[in-house]
Structure formats: C-alpha cells, structure tokens
N, C-alpha and C positions, 0 to 999 in steps of 0.2 A: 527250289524255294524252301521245302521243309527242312531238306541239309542246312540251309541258311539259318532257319529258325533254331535248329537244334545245336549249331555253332554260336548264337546268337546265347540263349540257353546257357551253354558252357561256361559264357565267359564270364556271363553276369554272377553265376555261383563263384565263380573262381575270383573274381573281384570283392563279393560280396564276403566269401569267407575270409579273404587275404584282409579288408578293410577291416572285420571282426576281430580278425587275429591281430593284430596289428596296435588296437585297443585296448585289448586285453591286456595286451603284452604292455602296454606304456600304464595301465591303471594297476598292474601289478608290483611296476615299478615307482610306480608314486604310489604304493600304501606299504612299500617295505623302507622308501623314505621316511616319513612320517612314522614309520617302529621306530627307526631309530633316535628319532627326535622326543620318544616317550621314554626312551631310557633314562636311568637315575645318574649319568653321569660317574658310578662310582663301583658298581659291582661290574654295568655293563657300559661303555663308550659309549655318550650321546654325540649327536650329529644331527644341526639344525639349518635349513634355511629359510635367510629372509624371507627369501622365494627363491620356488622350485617350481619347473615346467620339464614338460615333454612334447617336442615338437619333430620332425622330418617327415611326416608321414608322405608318403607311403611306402620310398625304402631305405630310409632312416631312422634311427632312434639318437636326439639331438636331445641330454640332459644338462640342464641348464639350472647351477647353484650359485643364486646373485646372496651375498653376507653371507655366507655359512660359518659356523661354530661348531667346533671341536671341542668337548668338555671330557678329560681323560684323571680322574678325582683331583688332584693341584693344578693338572697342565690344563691348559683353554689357550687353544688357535683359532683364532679369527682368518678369513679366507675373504677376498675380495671378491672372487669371481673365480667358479669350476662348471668348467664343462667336457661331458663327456659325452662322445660318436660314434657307434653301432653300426653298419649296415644290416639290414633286415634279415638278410639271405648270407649271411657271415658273421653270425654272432658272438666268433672265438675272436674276433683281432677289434681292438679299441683305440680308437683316437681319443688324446685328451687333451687339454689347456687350462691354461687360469691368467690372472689377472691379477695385478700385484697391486698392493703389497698385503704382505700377512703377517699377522704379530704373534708372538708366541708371551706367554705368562706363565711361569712356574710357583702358585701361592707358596709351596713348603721354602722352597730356595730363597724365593726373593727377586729371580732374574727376571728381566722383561726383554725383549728383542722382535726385531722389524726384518722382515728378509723383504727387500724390493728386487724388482727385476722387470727390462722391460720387454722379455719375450719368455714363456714359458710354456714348452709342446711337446709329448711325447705319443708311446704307442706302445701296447698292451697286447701281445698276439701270445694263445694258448693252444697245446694240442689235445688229443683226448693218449693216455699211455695207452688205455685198453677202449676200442671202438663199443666195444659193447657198453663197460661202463659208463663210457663218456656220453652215451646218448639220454645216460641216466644221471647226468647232474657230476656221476663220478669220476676220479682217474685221471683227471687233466693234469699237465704236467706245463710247467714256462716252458713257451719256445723263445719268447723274446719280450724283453721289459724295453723302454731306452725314454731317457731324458733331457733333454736340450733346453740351454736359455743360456740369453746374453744380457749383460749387464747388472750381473747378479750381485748383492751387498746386503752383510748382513750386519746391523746396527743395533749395541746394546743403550736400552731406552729408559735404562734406571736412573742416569741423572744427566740428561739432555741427551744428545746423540752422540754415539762413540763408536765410532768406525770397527769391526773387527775384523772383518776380512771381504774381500772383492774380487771379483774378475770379468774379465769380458766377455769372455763365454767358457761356459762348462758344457758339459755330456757326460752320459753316464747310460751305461750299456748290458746288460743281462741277456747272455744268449745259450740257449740249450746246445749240450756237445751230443747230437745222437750214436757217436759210437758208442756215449758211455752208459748210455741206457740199458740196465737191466730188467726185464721185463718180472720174471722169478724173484727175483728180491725187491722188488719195488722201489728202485732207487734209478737215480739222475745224477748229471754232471750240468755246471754252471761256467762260462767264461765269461770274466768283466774284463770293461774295458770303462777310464775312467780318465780323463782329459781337459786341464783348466789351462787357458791361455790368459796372459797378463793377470795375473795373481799377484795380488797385496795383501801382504797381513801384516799389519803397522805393529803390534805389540811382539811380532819376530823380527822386525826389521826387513819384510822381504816385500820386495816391489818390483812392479812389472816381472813376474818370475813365471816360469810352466812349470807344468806337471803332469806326469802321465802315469795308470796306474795299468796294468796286465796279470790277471788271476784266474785261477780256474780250482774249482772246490767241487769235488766228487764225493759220490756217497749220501746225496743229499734225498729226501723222498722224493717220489714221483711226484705223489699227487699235494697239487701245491696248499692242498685244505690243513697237511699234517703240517707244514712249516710252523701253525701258532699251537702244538702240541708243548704242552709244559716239560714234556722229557723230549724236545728233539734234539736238543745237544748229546744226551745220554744213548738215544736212538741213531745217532749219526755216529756218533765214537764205534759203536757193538758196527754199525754196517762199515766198518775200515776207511771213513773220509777222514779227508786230508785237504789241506789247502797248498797251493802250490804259487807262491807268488811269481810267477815270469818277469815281471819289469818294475818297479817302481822309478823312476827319476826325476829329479826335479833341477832346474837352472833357474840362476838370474844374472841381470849383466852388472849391475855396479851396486856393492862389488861383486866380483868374479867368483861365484860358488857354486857348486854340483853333487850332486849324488846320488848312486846307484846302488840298488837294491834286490837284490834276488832270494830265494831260499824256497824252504819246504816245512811244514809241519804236520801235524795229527796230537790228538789225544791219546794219552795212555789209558788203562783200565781204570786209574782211580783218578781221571778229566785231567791228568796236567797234562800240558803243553811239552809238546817233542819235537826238535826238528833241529836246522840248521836255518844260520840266517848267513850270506854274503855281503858284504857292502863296499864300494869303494866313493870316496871323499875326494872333495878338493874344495879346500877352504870353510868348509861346513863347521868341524869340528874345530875348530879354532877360535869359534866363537865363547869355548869352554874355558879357554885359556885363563882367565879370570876369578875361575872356580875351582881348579883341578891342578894338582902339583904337576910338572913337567912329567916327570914319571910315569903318572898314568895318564894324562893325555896320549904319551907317546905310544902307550900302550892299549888305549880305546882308537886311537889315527888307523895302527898297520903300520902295515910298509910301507915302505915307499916307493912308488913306479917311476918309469923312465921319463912320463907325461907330468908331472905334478903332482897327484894324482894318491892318494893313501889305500890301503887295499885291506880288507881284514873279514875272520867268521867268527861268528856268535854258535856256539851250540846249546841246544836248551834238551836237559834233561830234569824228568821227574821234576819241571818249573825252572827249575835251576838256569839260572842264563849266565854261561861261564864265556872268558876268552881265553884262551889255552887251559889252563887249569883255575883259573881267579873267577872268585861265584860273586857278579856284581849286580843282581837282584836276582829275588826269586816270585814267579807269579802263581797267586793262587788257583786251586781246582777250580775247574768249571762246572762240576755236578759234584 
C-alpha cells in the first residue's frame, strides 16, 4: 500500500511539473508574439495578429495566426491563416500550414499582388551542430526545410486581376548533406530540390509546362542564426562555397520546347561570380529570333545535336559572362 502511495506521489509531481511546464512554455511564446507586434515596422519587422492562440496541451504546441500582418518599412503581407505544430518532447522538427490567400503591397514600387492556393503545408526539422551548444539555444544547423501546395496563382492587383503565373502543385525542398559538415570551420552543405507541375506564365507564353530544379551549395554556416548576418555572402566566399547547379529543366507541349541546365560557380576575392554554365535547347531560344541577327542567335543556340536539340557553355569570369571569347554581359560584385 505505501509503494502505491509513493507511486501515487510520483506521478502527480510528474504531471504537475509537465502541466507547469507546458504553460510556461506557451505563455513564453505568446509574449514574444506580442514583442513583435510592438515593433516599429521600420528599423525592426513587425508582425501582427488578429488573433493569436496556443493550444495542444498536453503534448503539443498548436500556434494558431488568424489575419496576420507583415509590416517590412514599404512591404506589408497580409496572411489569412498561419499555423504552426510542435510536439512537446520534439521541439527541433515543426509542422506548418496557412490558409490562402495573401496579399503582398510594395508602397515604394507601387505593385500589389494576391498569391492564392488551395493547399499550403510543410515541415521545419533542425539539428543541434554541436550537442552541447545546442542545449543552449546554440549551434543548430537545417536538417530539412520542405514546402508543398497545390493550386498555386499568383495575381497582380494593381488594375483588376492579372494573372502572372500558376501551377498545380509546387514543392520546394532544403535538405542538409552531412558528409559536408565541417565541425572545425563551422560550415554546412544544402541540397534543393524544387518541382512545378503544369506551369503557366502567360506573359512568357508557357502553359501547362514543368519544371525541376537540383542544387546543392556548400560552404554555408552551421548555425542557421548567422544566415541573416549582414557579411554572410563575404563570410561564405572566405569559407570556399560554391553553388553547384545538377539539373535545372523545363518542358511544355505546344509548342514543343525544352531546356537543360547544368553548371558550377563560386565568388572570387573581390564577389564576382566564377564558374561555368552548360545548357542545351530545343526550341527555347527561337523565341529571340525577332530580336537578334541570325548571327548571334546562331551563336547564343550551339550546336546542333543529332536530337533537335542545340547545345552550348557560358563561362563567367571576374563577372564577365562570355561565349567562346564574346563578353555578352557582365554581372555586378556581390560584396
């Protein structure tokens, strides 16, 4: 009988503190909402909601932002519906979603735009780089971002609605390479992977078209807090990153056009852009015709394959983006 008591005893503390905790932890998070709903919008990003809850207890954290607002000094995004999902005892991996539509407002520009969609869900999972740090808030590094929704369209609002671009479903993918983790220099590696199916962009002319994107950028910091570091391009060029595009391609069927994209880059000492691009066409570049003497089309095209099919490399030095020796733009430093 007193074992019973003394089990009895246990569990009540254990519930008692878990319930405590559990409180805490959601009244912490509804008054660092509410910080940032005090912000001036201008030095620092405010962020408002209509309303704002926190509910799953007892092994969830279910935050829920019904009208939120985004005030970034000209820009203001309006949000229809964000929420995001916790588990109590797994606090590094995050469910999210929203609810459409959202509008975006640029005062200095002028532009207004609507992105609707009618599924919108992804997932947020972080690791710690260094265990010790990481129990201390620091160190964490992406293990995986990813983003999903179908029916996506995003419409410019400045003088009635005007379609700019659509698809049926997108994704969008961020996933940590841990070979390329270096522990000593504090840096990471990133693979995307990025995928639109039935694509329309009516002011390209491209409808029902795909798209797929495969990258991976190394060099990048661990800990994901330095990403909004004002020298992180300056800080990633010194750690030897590089971007390595694997795939880009896209299709559609009428009319019949395609193109394939490969290459490599990095920064130089003084931010320009260095690398190699590959690409092969078919029917893509044709749409130049119009603008470009035979001459250099034939000479922006390639070769020509046995498929159709046009083939050619871009090298970009110190900016310079040449096709065999002909310098046909050149792109500004990055720092």
């Amino acid at each position: 009988m007193r074992k019973f008591a003394w089990l009895l005893i246990a569990v009540v503390v254990v519930v008692a503190a878990w319930t405590t905790g559990w409180f805490w932890a959601a009244g912490e998070v509804t008054g660092q909402v509410r910080l940032l709903a005090q912000a001036d919008g201008e030095a620092t990003p405010k962020f408002e909601c209509g309303s704002f809850g926190v509910s799953g207890f007892p092994f969830r954290f279910d935050l829920d932002c019904e009208n939120g607002t985004l005030t970034d000094q000209d820009l203001t995004v309006n949000f229809t519906g964000l929420r995001a999902s916790v588990m109590a005892y797994n606090p590094t991996h995050m469910i999210f979603s929203a609810k459409g539509p959202f509008s975006y407002d640029d005062a200095f520009s002028g532009s207004q735009r609507r992105l609707d969609f009618s599924r919108l869900d992804g997932s947020l999972r972080v690791v710690p780089a260094d265990l010790l740090k990481g129990l201390g808030g620091e160190g964490w590094r992406l293990a995986r971002l990813s983003v999903e929704t179908d029916d996506i369209a995003v419409t410019d609002t400045v003088a009635g609605d005007i379609l700019e671009a659509s698809a049926k479903h997108l994704e969008a993918h961020l996933v940590d390479m841990p070979d390329q983790f270096d522990k000593a220099a504090g840096t990471s590696a990133l693979a995307s992977y990025v995928a639109a199916a039935e694509l329309s962009l009516p002011g390209l002319q491209v409808a029902s078209g795909n798209l797929t994107l495969e990258s991976q950028i190394t060099g990048l910091p661990a800990d994901i807090r330095d990403f909004g570091n004002p020298d992180a391009i300056r800080n990633w060029q010194a750690a030897g990153g590089s971007v390595k595009l694997v795939k880009l391609a896209g299709t559609q069927p009428s009319p019949a056009e395609s193109f394939d994209v490969s290459g490599e880059a990095r920064l130089s000492g003084g931010g320009y852009v260095e690398g190699q691009v590959d690409y092969s066409t078919t029917g893509v570049l044709d749409r130049l015709s119009q603008f470009l003497p035979p001459v250099q089309l034939a000479m922006l095209k390639g070769a020509p394959q046995a498929d159709g099919s046009f083939r050619n490399t871009v090298t970009i030095l110190d900016g310079q983006m040449k096709i065999l020796t002909f310098v046909f733009a050149q792109l500004p430093p990055l720092f």
